[in-house]
PDB file of N, CA, C, O and CB in Angstrom:
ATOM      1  N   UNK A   1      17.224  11.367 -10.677  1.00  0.00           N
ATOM      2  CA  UNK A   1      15.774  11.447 -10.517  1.00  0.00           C
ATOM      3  C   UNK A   1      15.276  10.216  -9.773  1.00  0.00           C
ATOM      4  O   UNK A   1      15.549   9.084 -10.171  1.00  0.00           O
ATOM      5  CB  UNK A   1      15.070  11.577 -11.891  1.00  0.00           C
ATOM      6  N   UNK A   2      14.397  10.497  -8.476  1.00  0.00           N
ATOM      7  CA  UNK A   2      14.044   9.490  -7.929  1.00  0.00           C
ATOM      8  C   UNK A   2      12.617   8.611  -8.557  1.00  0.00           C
ATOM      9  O   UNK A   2      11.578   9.131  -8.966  1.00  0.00           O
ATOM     10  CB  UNK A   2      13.966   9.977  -6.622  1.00  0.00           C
ATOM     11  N   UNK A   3      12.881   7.410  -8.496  1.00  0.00           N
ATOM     12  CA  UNK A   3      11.820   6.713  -9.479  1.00  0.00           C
ATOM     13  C   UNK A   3      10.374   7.050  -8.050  1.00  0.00           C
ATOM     14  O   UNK A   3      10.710   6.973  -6.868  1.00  0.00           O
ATOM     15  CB  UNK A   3      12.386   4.424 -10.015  1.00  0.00           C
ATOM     16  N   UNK A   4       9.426   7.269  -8.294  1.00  0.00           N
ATOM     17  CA  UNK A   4       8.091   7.229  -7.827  1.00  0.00           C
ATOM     18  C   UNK A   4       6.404   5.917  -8.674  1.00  0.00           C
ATOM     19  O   UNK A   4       6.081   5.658  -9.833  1.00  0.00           O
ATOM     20  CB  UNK A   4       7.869   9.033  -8.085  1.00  0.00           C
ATOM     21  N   UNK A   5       6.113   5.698  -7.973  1.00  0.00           N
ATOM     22  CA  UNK A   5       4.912   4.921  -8.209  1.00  0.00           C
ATOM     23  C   UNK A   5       3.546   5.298  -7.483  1.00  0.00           C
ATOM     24  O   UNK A   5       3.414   6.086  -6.547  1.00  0.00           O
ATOM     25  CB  UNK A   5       5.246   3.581  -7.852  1.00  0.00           C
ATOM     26  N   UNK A   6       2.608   4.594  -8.095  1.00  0.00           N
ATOM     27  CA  UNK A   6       1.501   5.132  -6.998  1.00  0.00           C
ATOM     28  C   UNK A   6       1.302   4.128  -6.581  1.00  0.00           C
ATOM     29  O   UNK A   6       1.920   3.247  -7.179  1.00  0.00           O
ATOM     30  CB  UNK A   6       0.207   5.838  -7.311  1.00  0.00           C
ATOM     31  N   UNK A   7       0.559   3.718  -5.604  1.00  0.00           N
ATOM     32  CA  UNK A   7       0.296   2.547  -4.538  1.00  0.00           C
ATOM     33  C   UNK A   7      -1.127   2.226  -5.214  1.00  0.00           C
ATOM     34  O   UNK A   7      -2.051   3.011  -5.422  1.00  0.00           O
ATOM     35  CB  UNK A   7       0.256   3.042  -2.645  1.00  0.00           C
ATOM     36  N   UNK A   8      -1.056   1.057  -5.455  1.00  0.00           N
ATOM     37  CA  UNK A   8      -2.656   0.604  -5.730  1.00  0.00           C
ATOM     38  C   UNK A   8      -3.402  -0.289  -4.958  1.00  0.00           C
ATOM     39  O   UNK A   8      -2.658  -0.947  -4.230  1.00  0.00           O
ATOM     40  CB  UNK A   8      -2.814  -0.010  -6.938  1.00  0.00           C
ATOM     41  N   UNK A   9      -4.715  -0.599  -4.820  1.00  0.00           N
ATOM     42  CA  UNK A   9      -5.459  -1.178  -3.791  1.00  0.00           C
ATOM     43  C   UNK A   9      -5.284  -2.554  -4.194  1.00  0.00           C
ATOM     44  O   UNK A   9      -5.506  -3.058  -5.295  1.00  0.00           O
ATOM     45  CB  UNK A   9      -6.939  -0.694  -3.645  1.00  0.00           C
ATOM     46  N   UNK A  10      -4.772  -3.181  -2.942  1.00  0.00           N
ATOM     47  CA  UNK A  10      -4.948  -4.935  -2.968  1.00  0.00           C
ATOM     48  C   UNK A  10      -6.391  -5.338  -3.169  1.00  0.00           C
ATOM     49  O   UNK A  10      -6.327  -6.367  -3.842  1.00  0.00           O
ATOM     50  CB  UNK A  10      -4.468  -5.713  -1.440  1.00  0.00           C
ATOM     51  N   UNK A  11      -7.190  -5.160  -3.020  1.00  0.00           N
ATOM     52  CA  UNK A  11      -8.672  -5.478  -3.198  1.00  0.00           C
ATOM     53  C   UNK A  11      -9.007  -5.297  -4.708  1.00  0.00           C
ATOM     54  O   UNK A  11      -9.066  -6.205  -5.537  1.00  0.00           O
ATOM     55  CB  UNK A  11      -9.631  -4.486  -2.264  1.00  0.00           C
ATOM     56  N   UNK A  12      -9.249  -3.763  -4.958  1.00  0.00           N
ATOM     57  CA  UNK A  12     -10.050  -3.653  -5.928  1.00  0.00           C
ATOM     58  C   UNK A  12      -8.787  -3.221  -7.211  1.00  0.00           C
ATOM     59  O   UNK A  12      -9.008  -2.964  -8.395  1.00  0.00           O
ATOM     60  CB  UNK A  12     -11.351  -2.511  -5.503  1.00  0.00           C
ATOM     61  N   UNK A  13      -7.655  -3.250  -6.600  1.00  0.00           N
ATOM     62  CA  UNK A  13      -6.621  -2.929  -7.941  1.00  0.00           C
ATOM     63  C   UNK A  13      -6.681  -1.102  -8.686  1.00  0.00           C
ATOM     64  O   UNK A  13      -6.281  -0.554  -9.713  1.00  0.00           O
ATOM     65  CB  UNK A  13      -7.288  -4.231  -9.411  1.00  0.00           C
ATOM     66  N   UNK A  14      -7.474  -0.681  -7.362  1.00  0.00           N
ATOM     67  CA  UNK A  14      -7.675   1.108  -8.533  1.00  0.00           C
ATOM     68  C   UNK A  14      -6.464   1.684  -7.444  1.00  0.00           C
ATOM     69  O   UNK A  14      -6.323   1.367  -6.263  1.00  0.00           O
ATOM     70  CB  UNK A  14      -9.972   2.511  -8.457  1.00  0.00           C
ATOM     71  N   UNK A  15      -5.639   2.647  -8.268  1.00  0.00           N
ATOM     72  CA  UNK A  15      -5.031   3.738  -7.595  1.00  0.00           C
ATOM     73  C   UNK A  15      -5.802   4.397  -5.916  1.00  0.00           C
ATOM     74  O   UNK A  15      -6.880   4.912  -5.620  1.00  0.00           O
ATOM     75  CB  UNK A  15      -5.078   4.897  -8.842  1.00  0.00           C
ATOM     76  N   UNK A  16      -4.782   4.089  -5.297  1.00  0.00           N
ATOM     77  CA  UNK A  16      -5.276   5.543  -4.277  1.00  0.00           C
ATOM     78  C   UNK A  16      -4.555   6.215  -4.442  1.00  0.00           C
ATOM     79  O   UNK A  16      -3.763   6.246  -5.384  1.00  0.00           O
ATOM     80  CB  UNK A  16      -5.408   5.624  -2.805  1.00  0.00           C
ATOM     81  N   UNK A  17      -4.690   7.217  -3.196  1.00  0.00           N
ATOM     82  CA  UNK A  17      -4.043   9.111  -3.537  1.00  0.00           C
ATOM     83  C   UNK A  17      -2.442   8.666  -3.067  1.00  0.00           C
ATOM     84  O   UNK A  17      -1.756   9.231  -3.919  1.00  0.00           O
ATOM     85  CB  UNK A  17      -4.973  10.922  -2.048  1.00  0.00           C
ATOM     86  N   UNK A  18      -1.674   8.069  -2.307  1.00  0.00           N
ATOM     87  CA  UNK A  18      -0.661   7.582  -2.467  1.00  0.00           C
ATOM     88  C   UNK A  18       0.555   7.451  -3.285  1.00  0.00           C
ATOM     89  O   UNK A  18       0.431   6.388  -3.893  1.00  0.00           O
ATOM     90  CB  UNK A  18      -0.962   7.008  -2.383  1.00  0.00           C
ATOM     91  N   UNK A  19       1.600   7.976  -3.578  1.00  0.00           N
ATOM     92  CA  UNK A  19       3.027   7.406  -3.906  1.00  0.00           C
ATOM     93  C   UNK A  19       4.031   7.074  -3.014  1.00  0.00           C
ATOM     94  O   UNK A  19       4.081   7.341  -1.813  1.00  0.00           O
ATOM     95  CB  UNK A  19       3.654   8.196  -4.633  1.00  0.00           C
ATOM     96  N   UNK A  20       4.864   6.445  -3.727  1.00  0.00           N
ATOM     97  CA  UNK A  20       6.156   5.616  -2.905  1.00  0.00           C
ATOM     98  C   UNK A  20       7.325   6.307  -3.880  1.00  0.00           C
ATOM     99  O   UNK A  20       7.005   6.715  -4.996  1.00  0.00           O
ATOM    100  CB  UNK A  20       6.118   3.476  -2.996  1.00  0.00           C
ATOM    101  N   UNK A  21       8.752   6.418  -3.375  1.00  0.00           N
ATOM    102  CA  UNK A  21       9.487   6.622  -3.867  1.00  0.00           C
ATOM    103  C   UNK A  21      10.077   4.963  -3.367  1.00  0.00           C
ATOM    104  O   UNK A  21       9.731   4.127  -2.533  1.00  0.00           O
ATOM    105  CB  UNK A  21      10.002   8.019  -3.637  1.00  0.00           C
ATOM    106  N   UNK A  22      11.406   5.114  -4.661  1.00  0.00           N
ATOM    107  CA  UNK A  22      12.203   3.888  -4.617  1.00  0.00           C
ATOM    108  C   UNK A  22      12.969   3.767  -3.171  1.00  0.00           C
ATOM    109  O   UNK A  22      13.653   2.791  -2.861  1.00  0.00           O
ATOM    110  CB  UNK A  22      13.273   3.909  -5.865  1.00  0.00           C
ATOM    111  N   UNK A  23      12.762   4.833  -2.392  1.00  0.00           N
ATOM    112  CA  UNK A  23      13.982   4.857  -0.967  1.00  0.00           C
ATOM    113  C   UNK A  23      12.623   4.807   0.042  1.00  0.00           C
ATOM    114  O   UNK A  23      12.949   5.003   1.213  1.00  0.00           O
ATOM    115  CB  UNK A  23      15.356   6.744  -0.688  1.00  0.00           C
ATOM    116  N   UNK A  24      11.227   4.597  -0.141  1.00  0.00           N
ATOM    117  CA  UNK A  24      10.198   4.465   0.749  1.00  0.00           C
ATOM    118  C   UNK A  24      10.219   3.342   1.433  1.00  0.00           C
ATOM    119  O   UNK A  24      10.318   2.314   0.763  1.00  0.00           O
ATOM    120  CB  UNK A  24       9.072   4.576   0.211  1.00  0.00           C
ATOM    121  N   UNK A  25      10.115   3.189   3.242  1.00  0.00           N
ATOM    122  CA  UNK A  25       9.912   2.042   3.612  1.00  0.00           C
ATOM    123  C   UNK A  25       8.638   2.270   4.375  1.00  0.00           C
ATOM    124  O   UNK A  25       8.539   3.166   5.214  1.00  0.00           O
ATOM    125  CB  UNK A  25      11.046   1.451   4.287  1.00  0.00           C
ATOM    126  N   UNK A  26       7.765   1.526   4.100  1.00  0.00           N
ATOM    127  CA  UNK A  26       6.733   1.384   5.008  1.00  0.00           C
ATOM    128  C   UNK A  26       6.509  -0.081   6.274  1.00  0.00           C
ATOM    129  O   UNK A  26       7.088  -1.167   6.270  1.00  0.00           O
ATOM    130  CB  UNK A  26       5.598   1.453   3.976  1.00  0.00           C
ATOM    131  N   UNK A  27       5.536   0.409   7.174  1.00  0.00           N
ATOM    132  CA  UNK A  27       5.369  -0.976   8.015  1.00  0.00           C
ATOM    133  C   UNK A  27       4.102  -0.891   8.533  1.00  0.00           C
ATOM    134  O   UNK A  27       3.602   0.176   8.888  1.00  0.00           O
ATOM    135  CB  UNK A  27       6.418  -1.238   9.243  1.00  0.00           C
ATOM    136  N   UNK A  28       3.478  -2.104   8.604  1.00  0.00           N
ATOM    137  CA  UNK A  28       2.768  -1.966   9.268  1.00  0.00           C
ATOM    138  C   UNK A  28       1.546  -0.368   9.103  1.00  0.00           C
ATOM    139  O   UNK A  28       1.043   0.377   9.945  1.00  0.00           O
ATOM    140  CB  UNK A  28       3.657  -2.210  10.298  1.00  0.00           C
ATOM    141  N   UNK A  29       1.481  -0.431   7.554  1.00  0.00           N
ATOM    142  CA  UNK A  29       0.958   1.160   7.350  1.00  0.00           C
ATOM    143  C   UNK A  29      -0.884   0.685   6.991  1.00  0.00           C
ATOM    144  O   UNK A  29      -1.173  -0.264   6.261  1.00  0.00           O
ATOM    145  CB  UNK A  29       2.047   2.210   5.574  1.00  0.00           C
ATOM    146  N   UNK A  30      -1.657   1.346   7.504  1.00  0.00           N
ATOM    147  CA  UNK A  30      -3.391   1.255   7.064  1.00  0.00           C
ATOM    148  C   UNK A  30      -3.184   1.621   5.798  1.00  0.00           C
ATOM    149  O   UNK A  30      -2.700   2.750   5.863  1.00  0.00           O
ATOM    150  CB  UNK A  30      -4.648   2.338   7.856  1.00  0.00           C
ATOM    151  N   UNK A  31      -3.306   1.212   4.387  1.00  0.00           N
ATOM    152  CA  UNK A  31      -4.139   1.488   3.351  1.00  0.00           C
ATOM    153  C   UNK A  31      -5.416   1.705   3.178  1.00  0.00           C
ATOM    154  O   UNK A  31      -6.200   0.765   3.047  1.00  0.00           O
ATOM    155  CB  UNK A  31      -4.024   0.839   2.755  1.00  0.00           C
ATOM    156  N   UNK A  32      -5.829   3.069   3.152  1.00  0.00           N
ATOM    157  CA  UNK A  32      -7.442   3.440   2.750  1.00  0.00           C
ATOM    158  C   UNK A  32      -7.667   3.655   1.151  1.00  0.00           C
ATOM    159  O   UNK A  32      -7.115   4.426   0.366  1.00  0.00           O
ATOM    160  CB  UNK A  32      -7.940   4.985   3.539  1.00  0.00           C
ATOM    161  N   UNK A  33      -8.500   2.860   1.003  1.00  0.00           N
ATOM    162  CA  UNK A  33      -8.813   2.649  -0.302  1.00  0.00           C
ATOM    163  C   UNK A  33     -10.458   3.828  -0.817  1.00  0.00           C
ATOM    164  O   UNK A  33     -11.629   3.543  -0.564  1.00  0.00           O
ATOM    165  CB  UNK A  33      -9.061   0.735  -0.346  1.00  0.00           C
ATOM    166  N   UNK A  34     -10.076   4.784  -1.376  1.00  0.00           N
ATOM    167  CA  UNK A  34     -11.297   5.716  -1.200  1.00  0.00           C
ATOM    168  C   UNK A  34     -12.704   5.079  -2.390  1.00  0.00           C
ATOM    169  O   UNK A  34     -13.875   5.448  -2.470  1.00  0.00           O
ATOM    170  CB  UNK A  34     -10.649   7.580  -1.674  1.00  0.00           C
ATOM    171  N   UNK A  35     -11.915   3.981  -3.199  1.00  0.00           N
ATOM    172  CA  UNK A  35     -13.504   3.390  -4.196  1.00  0.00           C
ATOM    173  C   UNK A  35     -14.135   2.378  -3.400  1.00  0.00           C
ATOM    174  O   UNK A  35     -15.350   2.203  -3.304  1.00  0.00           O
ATOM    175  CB  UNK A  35     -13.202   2.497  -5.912  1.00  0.00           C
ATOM    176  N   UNK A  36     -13.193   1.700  -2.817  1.00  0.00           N
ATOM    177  CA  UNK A  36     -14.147   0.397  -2.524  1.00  0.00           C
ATOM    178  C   UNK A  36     -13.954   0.323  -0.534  1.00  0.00           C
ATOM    179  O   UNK A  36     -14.471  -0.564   0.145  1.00  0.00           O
ATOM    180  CB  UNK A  36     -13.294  -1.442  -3.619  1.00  0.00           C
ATOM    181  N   UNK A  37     -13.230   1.308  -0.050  1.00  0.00           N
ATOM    182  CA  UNK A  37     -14.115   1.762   1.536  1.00  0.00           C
ATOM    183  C   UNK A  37     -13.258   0.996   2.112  1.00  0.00           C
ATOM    184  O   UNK A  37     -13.886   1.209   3.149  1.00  0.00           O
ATOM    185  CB  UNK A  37     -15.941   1.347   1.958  1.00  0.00           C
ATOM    186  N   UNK A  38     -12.376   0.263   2.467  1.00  0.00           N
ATOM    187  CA  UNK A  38     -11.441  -0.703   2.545  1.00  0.00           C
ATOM    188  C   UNK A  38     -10.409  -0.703   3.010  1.00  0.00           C
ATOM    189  O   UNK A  38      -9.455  -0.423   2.284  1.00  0.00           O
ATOM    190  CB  UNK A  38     -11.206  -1.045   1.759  1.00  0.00           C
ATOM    191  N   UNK A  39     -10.226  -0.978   4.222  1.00  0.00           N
ATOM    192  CA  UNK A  39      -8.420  -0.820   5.057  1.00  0.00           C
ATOM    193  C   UNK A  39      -7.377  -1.872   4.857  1.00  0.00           C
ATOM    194  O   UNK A  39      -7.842  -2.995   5.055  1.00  0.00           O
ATOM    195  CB  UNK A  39      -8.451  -0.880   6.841  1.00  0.00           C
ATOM    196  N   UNK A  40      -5.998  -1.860   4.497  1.00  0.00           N
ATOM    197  CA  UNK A  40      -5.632  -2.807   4.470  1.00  0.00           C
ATOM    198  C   UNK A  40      -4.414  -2.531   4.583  1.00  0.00           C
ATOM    199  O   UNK A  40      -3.838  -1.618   3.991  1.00  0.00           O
ATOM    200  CB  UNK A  40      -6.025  -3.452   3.662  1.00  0.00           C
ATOM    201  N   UNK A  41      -3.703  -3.675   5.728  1.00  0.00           N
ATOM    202  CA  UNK A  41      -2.324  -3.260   6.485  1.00  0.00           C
ATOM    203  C   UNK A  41      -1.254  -3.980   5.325  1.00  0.00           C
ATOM    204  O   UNK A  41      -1.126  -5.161   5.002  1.00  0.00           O
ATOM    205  CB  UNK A  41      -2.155  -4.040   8.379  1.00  0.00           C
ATOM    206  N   UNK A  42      -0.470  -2.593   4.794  1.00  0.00           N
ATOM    207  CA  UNK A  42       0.745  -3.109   4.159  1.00  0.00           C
ATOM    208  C   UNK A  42       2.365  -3.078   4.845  1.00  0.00           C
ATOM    209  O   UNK A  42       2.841  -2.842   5.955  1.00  0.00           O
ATOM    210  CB  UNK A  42       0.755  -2.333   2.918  1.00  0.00           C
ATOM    211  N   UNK A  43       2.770  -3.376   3.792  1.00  0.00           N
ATOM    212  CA  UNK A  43       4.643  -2.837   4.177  1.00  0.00           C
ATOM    213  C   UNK A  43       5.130  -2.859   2.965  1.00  0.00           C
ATOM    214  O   UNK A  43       4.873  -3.723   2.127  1.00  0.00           O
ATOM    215  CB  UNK A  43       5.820  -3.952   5.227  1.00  0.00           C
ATOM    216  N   UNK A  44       6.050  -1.656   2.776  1.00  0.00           N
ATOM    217  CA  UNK A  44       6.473  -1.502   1.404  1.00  0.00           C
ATOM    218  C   UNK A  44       7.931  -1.010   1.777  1.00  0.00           C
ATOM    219  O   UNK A  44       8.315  -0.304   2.709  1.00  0.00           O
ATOM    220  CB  UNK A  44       5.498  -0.424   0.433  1.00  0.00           C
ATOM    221  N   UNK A  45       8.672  -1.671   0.648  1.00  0.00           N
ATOM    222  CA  UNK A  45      10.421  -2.003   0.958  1.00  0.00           C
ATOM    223  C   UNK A  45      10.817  -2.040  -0.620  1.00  0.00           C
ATOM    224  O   UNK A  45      10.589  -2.958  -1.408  1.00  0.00           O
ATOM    225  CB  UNK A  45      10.889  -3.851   1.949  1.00  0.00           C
ATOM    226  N   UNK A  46      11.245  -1.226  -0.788  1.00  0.00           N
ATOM    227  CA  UNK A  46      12.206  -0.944  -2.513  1.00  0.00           C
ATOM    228  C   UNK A  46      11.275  -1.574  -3.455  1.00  0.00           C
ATOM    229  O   UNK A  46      11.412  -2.553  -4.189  1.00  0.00           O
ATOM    230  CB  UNK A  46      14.044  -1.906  -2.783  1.00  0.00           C
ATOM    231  N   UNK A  47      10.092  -0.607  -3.212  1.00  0.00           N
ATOM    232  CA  UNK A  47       8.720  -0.717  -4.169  1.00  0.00           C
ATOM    233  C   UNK A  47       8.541  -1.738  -4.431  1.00  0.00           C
ATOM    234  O   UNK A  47       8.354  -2.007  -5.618  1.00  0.00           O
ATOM    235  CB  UNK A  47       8.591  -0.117  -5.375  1.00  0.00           C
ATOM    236  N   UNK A  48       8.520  -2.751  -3.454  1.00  0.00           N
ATOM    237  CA  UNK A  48       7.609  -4.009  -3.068  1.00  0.00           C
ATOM    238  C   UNK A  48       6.743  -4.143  -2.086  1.00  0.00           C
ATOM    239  O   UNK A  48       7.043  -4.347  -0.909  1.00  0.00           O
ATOM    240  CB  UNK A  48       8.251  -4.977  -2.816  1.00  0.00           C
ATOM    241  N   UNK A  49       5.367  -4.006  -2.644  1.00  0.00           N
ATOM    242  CA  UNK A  49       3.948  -4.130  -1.629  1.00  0.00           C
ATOM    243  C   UNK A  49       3.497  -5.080  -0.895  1.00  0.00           C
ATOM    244  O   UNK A  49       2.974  -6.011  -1.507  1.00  0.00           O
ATOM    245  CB  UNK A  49       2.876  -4.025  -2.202  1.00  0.00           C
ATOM    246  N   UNK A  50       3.547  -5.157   0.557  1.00  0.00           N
ATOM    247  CA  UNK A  50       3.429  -6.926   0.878  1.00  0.00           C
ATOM    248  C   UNK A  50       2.161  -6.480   1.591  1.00  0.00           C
ATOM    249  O   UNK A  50       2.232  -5.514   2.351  1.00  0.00           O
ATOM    250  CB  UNK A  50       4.866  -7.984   2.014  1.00  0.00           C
ATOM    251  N   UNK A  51       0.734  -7.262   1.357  1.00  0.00           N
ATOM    252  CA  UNK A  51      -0.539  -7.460   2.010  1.00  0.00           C
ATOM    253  C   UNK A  51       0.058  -8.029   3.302  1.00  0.00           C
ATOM    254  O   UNK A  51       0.616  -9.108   3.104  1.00  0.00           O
ATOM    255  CB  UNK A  51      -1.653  -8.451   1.191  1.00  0.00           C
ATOM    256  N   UNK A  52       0.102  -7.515   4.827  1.00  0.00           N
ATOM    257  CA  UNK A  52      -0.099  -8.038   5.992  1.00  0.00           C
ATOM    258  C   UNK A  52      -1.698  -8.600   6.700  1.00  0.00           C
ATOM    259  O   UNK A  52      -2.612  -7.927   7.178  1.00  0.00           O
ATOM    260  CB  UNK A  52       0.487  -7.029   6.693  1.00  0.00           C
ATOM    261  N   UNK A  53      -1.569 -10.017   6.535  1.00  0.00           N
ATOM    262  CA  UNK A  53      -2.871 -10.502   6.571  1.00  0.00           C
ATOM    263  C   UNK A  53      -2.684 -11.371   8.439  1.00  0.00           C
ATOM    264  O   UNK A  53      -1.791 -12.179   8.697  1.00  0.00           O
ATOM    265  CB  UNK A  53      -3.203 -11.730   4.869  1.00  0.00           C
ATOM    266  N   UNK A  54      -3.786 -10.896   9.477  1.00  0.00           N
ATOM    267  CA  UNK A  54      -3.847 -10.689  10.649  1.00  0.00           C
ATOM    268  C   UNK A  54      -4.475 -12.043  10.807  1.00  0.00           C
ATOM    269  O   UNK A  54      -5.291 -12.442   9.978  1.00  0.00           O
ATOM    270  CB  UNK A  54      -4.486  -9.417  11.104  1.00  0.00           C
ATOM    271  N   UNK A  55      -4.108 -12.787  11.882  1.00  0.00           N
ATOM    272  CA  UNK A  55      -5.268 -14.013  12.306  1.00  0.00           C
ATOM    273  C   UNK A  55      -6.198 -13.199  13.388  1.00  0.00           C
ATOM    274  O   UNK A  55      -5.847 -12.403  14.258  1.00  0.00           O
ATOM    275  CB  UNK A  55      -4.450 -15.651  13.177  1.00  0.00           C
ATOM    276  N   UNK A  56      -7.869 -13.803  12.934  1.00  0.00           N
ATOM    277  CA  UNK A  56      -8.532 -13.611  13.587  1.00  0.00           C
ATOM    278  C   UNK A  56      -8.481 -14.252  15.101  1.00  0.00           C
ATOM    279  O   UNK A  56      -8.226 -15.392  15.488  1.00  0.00           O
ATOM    280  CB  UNK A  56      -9.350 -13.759  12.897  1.00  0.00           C
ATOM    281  N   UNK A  57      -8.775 -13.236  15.684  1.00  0.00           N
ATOM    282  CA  UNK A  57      -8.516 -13.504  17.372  1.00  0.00           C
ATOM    283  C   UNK A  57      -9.987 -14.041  18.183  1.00  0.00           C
ATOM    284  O   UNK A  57      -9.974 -14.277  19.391  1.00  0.00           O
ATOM    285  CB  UNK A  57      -7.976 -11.797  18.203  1.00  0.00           C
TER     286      UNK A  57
END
């Protein structure tokens, strides 16, 4: 059985509609956060969530 999680918002900490399985890799993916309106670029690697935080240009 593959382990699954749901992805939760770096901001406000609530669930979005989102899961990850344990074999999910993400990059460079938009997180839309549907409570608090909110985009936010992750990467997720053997259900570890890393906030990608951009320098302003």
């Amino acid at each position: 059985m593959k382990i699954t999680e749901w992805i939760h918002c770096p901001v406000c900490e609530n669930k979005t509609r989102l899961k990850i399985r344990a074999d999910t890799e993400l990059k460079n993916f938009p997180l839309y956060c549907p409570k608090c309106r909110q985009e936010t670029l992750i990467e997720v690697k053997n259900l570890q969530i890393t906030v990608i935080t951009e320098p302003d240009a």
